[in-house]
C-alpha positions, 0 to 999 in steps of 0.5 A, spaced: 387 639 596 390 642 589 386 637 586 380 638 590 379 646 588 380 644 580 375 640 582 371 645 585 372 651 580 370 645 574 365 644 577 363 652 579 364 654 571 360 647 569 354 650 574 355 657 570 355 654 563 349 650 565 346 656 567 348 661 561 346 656 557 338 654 561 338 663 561 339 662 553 334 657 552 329 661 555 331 667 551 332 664 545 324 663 544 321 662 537 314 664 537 310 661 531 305 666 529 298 664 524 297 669 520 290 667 517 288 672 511 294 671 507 298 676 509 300 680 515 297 688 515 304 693 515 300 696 522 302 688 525 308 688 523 311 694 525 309 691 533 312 684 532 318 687 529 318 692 535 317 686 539 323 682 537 327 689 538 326 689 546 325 681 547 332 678 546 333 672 543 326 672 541 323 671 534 317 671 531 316 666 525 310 669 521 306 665 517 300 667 513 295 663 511 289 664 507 283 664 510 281 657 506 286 653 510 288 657 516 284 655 522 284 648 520 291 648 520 292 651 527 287 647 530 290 641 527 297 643 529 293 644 536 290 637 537 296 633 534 300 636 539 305 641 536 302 647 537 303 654 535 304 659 540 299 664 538 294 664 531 290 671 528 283 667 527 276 668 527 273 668 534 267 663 532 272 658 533 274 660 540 269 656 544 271 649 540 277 651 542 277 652 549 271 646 550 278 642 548 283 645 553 287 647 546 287 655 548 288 659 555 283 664 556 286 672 556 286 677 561 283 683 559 283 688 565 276 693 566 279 699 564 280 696 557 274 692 557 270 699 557 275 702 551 271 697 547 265 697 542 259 694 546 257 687 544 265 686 542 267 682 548 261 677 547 264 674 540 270 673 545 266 671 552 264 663 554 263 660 561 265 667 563 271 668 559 275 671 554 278 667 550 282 671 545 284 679 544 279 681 539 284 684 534 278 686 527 272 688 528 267 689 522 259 690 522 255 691 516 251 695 510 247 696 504 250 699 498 245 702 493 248 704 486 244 711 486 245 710 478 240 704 477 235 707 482 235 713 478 235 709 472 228 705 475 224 712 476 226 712 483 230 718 489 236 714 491 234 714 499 234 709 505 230 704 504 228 704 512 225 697 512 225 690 509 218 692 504 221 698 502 227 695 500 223 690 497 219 694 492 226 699 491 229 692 489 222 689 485 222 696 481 229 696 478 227 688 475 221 690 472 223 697 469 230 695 468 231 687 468 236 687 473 238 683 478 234 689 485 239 685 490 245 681 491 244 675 495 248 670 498 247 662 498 252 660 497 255 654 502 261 659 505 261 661 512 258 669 509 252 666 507 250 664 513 252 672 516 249 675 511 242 671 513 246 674 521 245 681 519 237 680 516 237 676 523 239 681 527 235 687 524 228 684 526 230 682 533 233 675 532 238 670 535 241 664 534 243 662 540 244 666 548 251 666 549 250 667 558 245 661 558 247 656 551 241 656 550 237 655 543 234 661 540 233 660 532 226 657 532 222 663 533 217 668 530 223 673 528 227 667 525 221 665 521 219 672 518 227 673 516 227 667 513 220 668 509 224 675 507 231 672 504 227 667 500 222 673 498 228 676 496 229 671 491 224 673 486 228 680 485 235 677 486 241 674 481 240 668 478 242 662 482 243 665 489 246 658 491 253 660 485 255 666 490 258 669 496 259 676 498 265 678 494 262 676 488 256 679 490 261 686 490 264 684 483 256 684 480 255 691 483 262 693 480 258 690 473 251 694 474 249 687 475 245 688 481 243 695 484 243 694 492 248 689 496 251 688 504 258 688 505 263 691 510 266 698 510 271 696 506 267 695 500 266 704 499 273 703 497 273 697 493 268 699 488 268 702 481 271 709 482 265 711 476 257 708 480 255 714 484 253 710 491 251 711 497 251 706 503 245 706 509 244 702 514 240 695 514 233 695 514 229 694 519 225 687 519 217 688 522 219 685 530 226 689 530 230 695 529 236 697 525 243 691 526 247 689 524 252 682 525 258 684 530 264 680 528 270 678 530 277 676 529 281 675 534 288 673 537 288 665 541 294 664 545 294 656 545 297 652 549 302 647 551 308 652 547 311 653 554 312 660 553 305 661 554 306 669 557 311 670 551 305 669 546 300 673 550 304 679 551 305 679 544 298 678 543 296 683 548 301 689 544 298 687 537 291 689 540 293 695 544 292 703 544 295 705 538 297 699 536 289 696 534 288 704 532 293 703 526 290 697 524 283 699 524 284 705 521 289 704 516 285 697 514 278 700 514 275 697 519 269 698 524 274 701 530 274 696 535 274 701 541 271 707 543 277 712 541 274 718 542 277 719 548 284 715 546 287 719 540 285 725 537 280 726 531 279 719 530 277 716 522 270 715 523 268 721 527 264 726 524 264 722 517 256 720 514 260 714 511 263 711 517 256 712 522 252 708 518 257 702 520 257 705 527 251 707 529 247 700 529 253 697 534 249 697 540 242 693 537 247 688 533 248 681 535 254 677 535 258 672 530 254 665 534 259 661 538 259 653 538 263 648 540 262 645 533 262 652 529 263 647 522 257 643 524 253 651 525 255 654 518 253 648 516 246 648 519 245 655 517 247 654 510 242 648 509 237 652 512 238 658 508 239 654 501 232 651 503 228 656 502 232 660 496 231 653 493 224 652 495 225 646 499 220 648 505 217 653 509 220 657 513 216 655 519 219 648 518 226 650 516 228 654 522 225 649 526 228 642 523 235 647 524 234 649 531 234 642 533 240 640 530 244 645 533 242 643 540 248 638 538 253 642 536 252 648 542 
């Protein structure tokens, strides 16, 4: 009988330290987290560092990676079947991802769905759902060095359509010599944004989220694509050499008077240039746009700690989380906070309308299952007129039907 009850006890502390450890097991979660960018924004870091405080036994391993490798790194990982838990990545690559069965799709109530900005959600949404938190949110705007136009006989105002951009453009390289406009053909993903923000201005799109279907070959895309390539003869030389940020750094130079960048691009130019930054032109069959695009936080699967991942990701994009992120980084606000902190960044600020003011006729970052094979498409199509390889009318037809493959 002694016997029997020694058994038992053993048995009972055995049944106790299997159970302690399996409790440890689920505590003890190491959550891998791709940072694409390079490196991980101070607002980021001070909700995962609050996170591991109130989740015991969790850790957050953070990588940062740069945008060049990033999503190729966590998509393959996803494939290969290791996964990481979670990845801060473009939202363009959402749909391939969730056509893979690789992410699972989020929950984003409708009383936070109304705190958005209208359009972000569509750079999240496919097959009725949200496939990611959308975490930074840029649209876009033309700089003009004031000095330059000055300089070429001109008042440094608006340009309010695509012909008055032109001749403010031809006009600074007939009496100055200089490069009018910076323009981006380079075979890198923002020079088929750059094409996106033209594209969007003049009514256009690429592809109808709600019903997939092909929407690039038409008289829109046709004048935008006659425009860019018309933009050419008053462009730097070689537009096929550069991308947007080199773009920023011939402004810097005086090299070129006008360009399209971000926010962010008010502070990263010559303290010296007296600037000012206007919304996009508006082409003959459209109104002022811009592109809305998106970066999001995926929550992939397969890690077995799926809630985990998303809870973190649903702290990082939340209330004064985002908030802090947006505004210490000089973004576009992701939500309407008006009505969630007080006297917001952007509120009352001539810069920050610009940005602001076309987010409801901008259209999104386009969302295919083969977003590579997209940027590829576009880019040709976009480098084919600027190199004087087609019409426009044939260039926009031949991509369209190309892109019918990779939908």
């Amino acid at each position: 009988m002694k016997m029997l009850k020694k058994i038992q006890r053993i048995s009972l502390i055995g049944a106790s330290l299997f159970l302690l450890m399996g409790l440890f097991q689920i505590q003890a979660q190491e959550l891998r987290f791709i940072m694409c960018g390079g490196e991980v924004r101070a607002a980021d870091q001070k909700v995962i560092d609050a996170f591991q405080a109130s989740h015991s036994g969790v850790k957050v391993n953070m990588e940062a990676v740069p945008w060049g490798t990033c999503q190729d790194k966590s998509m393959t990982l996803a494939a290969a079947g290791d996964p990481v838990s979670l990845s801060y990545m473009g939202s363009r690559t959402l749909k391939q991802l969730a056509k893979n069965n690789l992410i699972v799709s989020v929950t984003i109530p409708e009383a936070d769905q109304a705190n958005y900005q209208p359009g972000i959600l569509n750079t999240v949404s496919y097959e009725g759902k949200f496939w990611g938190f959308p975490h930074a949110f840029s649209t876009k705007a033309l700089f003009i060095n004031c000095g330059l136009i000055e300089k070429a006989g001109m008042q440094c105002v608006q340009p309010h359509t695509w012909e008055g951009m032109y001749q403010m453009a031809k006009t600074v390289k007939d009496k100055l010599g200089i490069a009018g406009v910076g323009l981006a053909a380079k075979d890198f993903d923002n020079t088929m944004h750059q094409f996106l923000n033209y594209l969007y201005s003049n009514g256009g799109q690429v592809i109808d989220s709600k019903t997939n279907k092909i929407m690039l070959n038409s008289p829109e895309a046709v004048e935008t694509l006659e425009f860019y390539g018309k933009l050419v003869s008053v462009a730097q030389e070689g537009p096929t050499a550069f991308e947007r940020s080199q773009l920023k750094d011939l402004f810097n130079d005086e090299k070129v008077a006008m360009y399209i960048d971000g926010p962010w691009g008010g502070g990263q130019h010559k303290k010296t240039l007296k600037t000012i930054a206007v919304p996009i032109p508006s082409g003959p069959s459209g109104t002022n746009g811009t592109l809305l695009i998106t970066d999001s936080l995926a929550v992939f699967k397969g890690t077995g700690h799926e809630d985990v991942a998303m809870e973190l990701a649903r702290a990082l994009s939340s209330g004064d989380a985002q908030y802090d992120l947006d505004s210490s980084w000089g973004l576009t606000p992701i939500m309407k906070y008006e009505g969630m902190v007080a006297n917001p960044y952007y509120v009352n600020s001539s810069y920050w309308s610009v940005f602001v003011e076309p987010i409801g006729s901008g259209g999104p970052e386009p969302l295919f299952v083969e977003y590579k094979s997209l940027q590829t498409v576009m880019n040709s199509m976009i480098q084919g007129i600027v190199l004087g390889e087609g019409s426009a009318k044939n260039l926009v037809a031949t991509a369209a039907q190309k892109l019918e493959e990779f939908k």
